[in-house]
Rosetta silent file (secondary structure, phi, psi, omega in degrees, C-alpha in Angstrom):
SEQUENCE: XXXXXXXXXXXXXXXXXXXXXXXXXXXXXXXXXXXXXXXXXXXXXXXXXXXXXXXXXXXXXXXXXXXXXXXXXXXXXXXXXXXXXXXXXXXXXXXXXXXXXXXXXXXXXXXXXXXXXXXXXXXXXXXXXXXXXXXXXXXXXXXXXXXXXXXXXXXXXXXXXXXXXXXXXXXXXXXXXXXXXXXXXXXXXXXXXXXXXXXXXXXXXXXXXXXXXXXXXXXXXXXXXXXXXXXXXXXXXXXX
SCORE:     score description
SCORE:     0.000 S_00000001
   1 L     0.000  -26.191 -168.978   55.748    4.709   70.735 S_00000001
   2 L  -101.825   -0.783 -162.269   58.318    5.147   73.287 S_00000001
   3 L   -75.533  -18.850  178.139   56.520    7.075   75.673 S_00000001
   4 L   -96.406  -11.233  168.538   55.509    4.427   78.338 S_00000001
   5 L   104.820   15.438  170.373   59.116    2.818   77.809 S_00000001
   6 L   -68.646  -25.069  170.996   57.375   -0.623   76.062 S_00000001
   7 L  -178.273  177.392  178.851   59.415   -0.676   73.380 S_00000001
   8 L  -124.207  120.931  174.143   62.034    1.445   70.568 S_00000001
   9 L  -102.717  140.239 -174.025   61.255    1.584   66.797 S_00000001
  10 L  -120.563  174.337 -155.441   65.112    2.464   65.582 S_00000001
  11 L   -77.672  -68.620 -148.445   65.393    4.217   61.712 S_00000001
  12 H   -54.055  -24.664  168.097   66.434    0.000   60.560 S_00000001
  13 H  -105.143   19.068  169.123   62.815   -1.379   61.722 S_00000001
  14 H   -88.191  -71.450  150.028   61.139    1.485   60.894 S_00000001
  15 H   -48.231  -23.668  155.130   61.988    1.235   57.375 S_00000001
  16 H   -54.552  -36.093 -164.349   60.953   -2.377   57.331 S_00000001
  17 H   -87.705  -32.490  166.274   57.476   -1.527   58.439 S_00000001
  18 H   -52.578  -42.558  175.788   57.453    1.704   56.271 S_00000001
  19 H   -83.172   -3.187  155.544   58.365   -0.611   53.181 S_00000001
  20 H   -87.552  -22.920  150.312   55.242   -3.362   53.893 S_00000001
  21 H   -19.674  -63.390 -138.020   53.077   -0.201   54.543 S_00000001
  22 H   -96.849  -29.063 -139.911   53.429    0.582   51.122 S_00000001
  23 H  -112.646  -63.362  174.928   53.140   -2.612   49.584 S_00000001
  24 H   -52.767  -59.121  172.391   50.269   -3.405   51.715 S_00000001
  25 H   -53.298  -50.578  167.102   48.553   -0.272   50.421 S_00000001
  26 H   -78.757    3.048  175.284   49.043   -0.551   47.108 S_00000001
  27 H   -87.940  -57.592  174.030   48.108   -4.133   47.072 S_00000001
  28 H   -30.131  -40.313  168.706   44.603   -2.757   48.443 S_00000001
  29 H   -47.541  -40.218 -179.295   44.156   -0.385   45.272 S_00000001
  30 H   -67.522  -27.333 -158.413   43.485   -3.657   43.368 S_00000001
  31 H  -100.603  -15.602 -169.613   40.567   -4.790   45.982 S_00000001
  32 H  -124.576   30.578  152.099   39.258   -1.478   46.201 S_00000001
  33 H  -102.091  -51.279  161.813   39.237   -1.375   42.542 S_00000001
  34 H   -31.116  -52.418 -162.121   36.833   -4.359   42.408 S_00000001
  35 H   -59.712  -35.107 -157.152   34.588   -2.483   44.972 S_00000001
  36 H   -80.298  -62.903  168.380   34.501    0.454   42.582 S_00000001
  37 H   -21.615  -68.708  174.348   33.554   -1.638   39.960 S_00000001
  38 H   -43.657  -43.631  166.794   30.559   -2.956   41.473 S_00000001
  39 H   -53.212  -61.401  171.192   29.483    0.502   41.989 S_00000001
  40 H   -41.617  -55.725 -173.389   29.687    1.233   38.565 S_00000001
  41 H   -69.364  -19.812 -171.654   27.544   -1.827   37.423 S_00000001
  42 L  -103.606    6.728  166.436   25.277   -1.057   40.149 S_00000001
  43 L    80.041    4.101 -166.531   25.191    2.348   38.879 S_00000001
  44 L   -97.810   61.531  178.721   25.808    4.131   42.276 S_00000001
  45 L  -141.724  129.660  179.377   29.273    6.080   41.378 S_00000001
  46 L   -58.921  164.936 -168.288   29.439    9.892   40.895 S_00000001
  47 L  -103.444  160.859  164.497   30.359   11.014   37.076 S_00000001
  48 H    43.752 -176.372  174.993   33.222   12.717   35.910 S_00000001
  49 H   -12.201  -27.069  174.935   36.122   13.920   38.574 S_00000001
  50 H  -104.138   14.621  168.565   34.477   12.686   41.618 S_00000001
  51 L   -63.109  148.536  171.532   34.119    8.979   40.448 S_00000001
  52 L   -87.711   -3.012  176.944   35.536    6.756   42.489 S_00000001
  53 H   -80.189  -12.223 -177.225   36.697    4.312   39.904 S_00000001
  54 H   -99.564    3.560  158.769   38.368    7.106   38.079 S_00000001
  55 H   -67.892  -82.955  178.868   39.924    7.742   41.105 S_00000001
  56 H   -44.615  -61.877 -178.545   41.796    4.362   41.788 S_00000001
  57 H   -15.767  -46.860 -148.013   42.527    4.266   38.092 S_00000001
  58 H   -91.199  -36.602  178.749   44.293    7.191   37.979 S_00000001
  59 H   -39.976  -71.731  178.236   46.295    6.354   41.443 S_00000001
  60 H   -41.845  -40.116  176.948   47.017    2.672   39.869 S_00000001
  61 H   -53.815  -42.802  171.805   48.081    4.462   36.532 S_00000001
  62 L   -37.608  -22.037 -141.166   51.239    5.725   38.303 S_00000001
  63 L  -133.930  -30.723  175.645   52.433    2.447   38.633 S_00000001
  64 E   -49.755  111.784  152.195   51.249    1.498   34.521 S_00000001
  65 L  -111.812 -155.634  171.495   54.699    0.613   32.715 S_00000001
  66 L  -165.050  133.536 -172.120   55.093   -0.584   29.069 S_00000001
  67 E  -151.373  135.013  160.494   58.393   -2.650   28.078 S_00000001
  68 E  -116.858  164.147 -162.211   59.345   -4.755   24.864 S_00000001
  69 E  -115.432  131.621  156.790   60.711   -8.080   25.271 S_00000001
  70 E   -86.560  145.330  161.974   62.716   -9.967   23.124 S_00000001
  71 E   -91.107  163.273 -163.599   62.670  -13.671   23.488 S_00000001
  72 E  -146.075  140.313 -168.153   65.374  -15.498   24.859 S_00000001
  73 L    29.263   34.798  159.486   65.486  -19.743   24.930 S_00000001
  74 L   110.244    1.133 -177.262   62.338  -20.031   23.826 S_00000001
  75 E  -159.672  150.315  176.659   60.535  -17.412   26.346 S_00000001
  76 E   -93.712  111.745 -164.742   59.936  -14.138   27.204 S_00000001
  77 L   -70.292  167.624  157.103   61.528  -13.155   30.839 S_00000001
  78 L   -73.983  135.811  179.506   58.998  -10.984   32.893 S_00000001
  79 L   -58.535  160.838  178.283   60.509   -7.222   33.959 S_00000001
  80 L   -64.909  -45.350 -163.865   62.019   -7.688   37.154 S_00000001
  81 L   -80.592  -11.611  175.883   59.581   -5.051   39.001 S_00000001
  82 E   -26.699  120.201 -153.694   56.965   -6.547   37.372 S_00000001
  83 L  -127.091  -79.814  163.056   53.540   -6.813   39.532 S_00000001
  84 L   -92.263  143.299  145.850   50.394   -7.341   37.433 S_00000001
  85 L   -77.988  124.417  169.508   49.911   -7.705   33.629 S_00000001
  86 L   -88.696  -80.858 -172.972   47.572   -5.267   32.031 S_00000001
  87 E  -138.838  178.941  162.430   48.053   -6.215   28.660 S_00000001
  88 E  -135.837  155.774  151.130   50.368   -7.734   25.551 S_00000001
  89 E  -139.807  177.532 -148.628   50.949   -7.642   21.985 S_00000001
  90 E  -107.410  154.367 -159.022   52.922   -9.044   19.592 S_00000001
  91 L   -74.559  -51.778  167.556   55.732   -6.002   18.704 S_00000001
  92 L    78.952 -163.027 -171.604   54.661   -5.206   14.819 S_00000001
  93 L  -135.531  166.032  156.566   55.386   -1.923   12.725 S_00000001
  94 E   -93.624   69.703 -156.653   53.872    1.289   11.692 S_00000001
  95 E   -89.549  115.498  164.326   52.727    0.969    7.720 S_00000001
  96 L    40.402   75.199  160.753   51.155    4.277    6.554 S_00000001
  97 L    53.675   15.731  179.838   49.983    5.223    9.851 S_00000001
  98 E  -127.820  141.459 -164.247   48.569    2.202   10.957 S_00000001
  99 E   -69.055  162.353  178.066   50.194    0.069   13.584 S_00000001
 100 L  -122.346   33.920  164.792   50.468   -4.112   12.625 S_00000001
 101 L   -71.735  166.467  174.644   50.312   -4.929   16.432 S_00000001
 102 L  -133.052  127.499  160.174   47.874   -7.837   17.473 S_00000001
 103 E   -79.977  140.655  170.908   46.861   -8.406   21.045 S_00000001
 104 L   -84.959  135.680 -176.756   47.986  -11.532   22.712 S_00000001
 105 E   -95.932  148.132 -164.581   45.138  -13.403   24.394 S_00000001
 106 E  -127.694  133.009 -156.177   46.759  -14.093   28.059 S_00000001
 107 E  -124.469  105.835  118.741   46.162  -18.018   29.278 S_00000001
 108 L    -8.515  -32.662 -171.395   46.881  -18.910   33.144 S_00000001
 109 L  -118.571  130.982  165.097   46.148  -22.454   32.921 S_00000001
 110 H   -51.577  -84.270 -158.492   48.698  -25.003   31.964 S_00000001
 111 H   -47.336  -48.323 -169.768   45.405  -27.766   31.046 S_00000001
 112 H   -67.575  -15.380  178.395   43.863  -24.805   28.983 S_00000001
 113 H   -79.637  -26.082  164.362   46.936  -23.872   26.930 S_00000001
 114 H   -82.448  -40.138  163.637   46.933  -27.499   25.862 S_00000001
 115 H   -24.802  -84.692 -134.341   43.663  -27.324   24.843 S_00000001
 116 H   -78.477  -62.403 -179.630   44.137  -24.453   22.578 S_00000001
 117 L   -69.436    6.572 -169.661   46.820  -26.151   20.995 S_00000001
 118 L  -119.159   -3.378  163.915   46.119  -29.412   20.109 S_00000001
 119 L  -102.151 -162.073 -161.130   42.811  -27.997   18.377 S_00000001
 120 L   -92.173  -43.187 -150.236   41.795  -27.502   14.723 S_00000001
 121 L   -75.495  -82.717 -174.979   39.119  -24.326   15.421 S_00000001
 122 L   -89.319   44.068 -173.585   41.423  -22.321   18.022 S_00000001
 123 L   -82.220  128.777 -175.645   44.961  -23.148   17.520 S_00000001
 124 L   -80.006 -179.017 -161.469   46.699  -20.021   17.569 S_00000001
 125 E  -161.052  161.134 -173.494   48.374  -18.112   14.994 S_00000001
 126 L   -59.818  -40.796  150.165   50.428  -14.689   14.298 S_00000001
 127 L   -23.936  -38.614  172.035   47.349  -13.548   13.972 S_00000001
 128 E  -153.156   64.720  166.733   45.321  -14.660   17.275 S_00000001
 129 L   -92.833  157.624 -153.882   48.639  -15.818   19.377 S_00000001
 130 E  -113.426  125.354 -179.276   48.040  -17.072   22.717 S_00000001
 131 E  -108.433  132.414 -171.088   50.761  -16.302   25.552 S_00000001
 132 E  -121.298  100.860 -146.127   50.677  -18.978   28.450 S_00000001
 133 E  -103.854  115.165  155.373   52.000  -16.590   31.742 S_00000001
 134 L  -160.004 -114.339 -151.078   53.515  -18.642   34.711 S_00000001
 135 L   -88.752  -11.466  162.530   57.255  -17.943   36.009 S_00000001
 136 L  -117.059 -143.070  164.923   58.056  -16.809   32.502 S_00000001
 137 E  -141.770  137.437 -179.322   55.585  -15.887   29.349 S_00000001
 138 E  -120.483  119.629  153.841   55.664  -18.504   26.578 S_00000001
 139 E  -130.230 -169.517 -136.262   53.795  -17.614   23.365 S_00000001
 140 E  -143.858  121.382    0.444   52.036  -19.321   20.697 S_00000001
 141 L   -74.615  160.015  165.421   52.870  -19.382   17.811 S_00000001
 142 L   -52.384  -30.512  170.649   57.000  -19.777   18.216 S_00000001
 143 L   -37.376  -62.941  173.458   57.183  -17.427   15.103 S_00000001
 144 L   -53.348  101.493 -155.896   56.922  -14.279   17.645 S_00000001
 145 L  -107.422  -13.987 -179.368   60.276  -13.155   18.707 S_00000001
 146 E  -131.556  111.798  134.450   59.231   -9.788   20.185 S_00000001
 147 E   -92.075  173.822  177.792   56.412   -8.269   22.603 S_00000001
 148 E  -128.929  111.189  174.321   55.252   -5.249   24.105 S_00000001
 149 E  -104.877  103.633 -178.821   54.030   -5.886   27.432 S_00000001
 150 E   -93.674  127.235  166.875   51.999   -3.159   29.837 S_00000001
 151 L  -148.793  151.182 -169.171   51.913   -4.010   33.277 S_00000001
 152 E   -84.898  132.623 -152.205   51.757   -2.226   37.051 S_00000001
 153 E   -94.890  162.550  172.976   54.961   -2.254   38.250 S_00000001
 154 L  -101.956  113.351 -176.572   55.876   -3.026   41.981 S_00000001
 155 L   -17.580  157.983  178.963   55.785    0.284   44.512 S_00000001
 156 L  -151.266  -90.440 -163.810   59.738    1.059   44.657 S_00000001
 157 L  -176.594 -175.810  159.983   60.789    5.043   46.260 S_00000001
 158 E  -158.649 -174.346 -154.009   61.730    8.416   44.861 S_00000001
 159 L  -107.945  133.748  170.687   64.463   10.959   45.432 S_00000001
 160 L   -88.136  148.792  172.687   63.162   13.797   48.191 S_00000001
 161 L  -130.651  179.920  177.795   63.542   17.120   46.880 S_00000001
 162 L   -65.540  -48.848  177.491   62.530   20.592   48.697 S_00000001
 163 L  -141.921  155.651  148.777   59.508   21.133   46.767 S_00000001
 164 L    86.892 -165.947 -151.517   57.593   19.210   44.048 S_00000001
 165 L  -109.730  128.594  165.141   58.111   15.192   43.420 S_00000001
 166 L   -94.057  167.405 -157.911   61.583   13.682   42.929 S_00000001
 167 L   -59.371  137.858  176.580   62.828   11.247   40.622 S_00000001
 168 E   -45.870  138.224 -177.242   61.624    7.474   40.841 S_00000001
 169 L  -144.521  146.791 -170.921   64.167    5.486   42.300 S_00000001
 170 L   -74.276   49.468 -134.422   64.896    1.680   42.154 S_00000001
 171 L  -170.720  131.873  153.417   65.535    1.906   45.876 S_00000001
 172 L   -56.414  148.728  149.461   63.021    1.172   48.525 S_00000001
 173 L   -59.491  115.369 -103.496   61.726    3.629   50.781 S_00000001
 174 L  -174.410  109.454 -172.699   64.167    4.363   53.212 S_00000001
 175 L  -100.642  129.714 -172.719   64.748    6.696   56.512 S_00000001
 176 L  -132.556  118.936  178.838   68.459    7.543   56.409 S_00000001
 177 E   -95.898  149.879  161.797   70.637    9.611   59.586 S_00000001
 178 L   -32.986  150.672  162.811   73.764   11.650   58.795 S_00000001
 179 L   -62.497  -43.538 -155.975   76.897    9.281   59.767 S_00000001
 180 L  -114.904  115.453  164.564   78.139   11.538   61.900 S_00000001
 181 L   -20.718  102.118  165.263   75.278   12.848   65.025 S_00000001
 182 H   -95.967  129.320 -167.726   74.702   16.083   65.627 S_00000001
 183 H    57.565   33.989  153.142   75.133   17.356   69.401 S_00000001
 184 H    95.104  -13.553  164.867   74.905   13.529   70.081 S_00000001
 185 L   -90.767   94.646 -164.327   71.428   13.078   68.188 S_00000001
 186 L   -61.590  139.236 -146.627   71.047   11.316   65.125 S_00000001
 187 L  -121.799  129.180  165.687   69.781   13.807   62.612 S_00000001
 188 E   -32.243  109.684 -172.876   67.706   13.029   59.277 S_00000001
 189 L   -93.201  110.072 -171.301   69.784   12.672   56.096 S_00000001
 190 L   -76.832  -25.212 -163.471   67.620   14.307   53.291 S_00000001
 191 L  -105.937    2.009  135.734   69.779   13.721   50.404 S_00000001
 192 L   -52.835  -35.563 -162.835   70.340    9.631   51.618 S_00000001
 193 L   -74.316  147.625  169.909   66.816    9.344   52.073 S_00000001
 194 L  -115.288  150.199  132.823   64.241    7.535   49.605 S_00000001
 195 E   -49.155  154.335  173.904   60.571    8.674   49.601 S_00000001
 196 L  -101.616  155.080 -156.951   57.741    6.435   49.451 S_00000001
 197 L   -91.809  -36.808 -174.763   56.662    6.437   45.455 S_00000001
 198 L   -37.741  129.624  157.859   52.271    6.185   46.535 S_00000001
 199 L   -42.384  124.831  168.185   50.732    9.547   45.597 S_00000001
 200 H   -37.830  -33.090  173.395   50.868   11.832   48.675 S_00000001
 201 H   -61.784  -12.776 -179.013   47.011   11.895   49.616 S_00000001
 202 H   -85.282    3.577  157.223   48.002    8.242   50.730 S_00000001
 203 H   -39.264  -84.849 -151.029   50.298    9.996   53.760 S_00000001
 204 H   -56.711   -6.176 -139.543   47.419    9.824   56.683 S_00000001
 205 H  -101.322  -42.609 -177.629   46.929    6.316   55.165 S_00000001
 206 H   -85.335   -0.447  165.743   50.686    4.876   55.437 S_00000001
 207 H   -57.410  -41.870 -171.739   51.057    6.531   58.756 S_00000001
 208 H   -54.675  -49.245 -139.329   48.013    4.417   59.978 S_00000001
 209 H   -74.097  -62.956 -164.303   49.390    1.318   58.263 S_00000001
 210 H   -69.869  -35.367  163.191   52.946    1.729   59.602 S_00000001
 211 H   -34.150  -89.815 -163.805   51.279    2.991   63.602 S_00000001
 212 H   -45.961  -41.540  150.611   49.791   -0.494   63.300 S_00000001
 213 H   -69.132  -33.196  149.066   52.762   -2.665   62.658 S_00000001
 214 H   -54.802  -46.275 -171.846   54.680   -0.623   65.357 S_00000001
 215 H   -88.138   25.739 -179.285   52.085   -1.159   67.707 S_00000001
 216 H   -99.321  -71.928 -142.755   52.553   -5.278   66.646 S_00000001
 217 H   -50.438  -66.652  169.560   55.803   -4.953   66.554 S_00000001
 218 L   -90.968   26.110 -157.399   56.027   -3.673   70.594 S_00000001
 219 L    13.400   93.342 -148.888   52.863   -4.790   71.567 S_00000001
 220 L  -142.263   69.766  176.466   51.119   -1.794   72.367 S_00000001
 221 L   -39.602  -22.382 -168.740   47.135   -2.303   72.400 S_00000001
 222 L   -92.009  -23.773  172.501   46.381    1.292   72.641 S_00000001
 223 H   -91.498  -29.795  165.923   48.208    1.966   69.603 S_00000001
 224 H   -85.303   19.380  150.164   46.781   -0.821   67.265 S_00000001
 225 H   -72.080  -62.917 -174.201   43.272    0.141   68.709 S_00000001
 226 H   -59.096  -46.103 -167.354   43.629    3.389   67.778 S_00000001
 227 H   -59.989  -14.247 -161.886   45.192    3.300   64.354 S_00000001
 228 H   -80.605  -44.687 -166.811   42.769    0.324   63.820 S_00000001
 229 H   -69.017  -40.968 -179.907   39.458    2.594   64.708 S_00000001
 230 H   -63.763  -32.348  169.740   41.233    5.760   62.224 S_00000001
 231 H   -75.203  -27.414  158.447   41.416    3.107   59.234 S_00000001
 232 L   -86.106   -6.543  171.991   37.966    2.427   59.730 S_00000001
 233 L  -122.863    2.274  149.984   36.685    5.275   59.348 S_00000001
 234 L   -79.917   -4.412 -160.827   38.681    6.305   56.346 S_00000001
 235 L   -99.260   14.419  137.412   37.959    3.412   54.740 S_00000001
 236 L   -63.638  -48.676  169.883   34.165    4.430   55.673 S_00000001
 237 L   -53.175  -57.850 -154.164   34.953    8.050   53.880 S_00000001
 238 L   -67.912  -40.508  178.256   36.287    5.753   50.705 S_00000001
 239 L   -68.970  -32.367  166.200   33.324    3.621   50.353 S_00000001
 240 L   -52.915    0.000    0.000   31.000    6.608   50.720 S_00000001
């Protein structure tokens, strides 16, 4: 980046671009889950280990949490990290070895949630309750003081270790130097540092991503050509 003297990426914008890399990427898992989908209906997806929908899945599963909520003033807050909803249910019991959970049908629309409730046929009930999802989750009936809510979580970091994966960390990913410079060069701090939380086969992928917001960043055509032409042709590999 620095080599024709056009600009300096320093560790503090570096880490900006590393943590919308990541973000960016993993928002793409959802779009290039659709795609997989289509394949599948259109029948044109390999079986077993090489599918590609069983692919994203399993990427996206990393990210699958499960939390129960108590309500509080009448609503149930959303986790803070909170990204997508997969699914809900109402919290329930275990009776002789069969669970009493119910799934919550999950309603977007303010007009349709009115709907539901003002008729005789679908009005909900502990039984069929309705959850109406906007900056909190309100559900229907009011009876239901506890859910269990699965949802994908928002990319966050992890702890680098020497070998193998280190622990998930509420901390962004995050390039960190010793305080004090060695021989006058600002030196990598490993045990400072956050990791980015994406499964590791996604490395050539956030390199491209973050290349490309560098080469924004200093305007540098030759570098958001190239990284742009290397992203096209994995993302040629992924559709294949």
């Amino acid at each position: 980046m620095n080599k024709e003297q056009r600009g300096f990426v320093t560790p503090a914008i570096f880490n900006n671009f590393a943590q919308v890399a990541q973000l960016n990427i993993y928002n793409r898992l959802f779009n290039e889950m659709k795609d997989a989908s289509r394949k599948n209906r259109a029948q044109f997806n390999p079986k077993e280990d090489k599918s590609y929908y069983k692919k994203i899945e399993e990427d996206l599963s990393y990210f699958s949490r499960s939390q129960n909520i108590t309500k509080a003033d009448g609503v149930f807050d959303k986790p803070a990290d909170l990204s997508r909803i997969i699914s809900a249910t109402t919290f329930g019991t275990v009776i002789m070895g069969t669970s009493t959970r119910v799934p919550i049908e999950l309603c977007y629309d303010e007009g349709k949630i009115d709907r539901i409730l003002i008729s005789d046929l679908s009005a909900p009930s502990e039984s069929y309750p309705v959850a109406l999802v906007g900056d909190d989750i309100e559900v229907f009936p009011s009876s239901i003081q506890r859910i269990s809510l699965r949802y994908y979580k928002y990319p966050q970091g992890r702890t680098i270790v020497a070998n193998g994966i280190g622990e998930r960390s509420a901390s962004l990913p995050t390039y960190t130097t010793l305080t004090t410079a060695v021989n006058g060069v600002d030196t990598f701090d490993p045990v400072n540092s956050i990791d980015f939380e994406l499964p590791d086969h996604y490395l050539s992928e956030l390199v491209h991503e973050i290349a490309q917001l560098a080469g924004l960043s200093i305007r540098d055509k030759d570098v958001i050509s190239l990284m742009q032409t290397e992203e096209a042709e994995n993302q040629k590999d992924r559709n294949f």
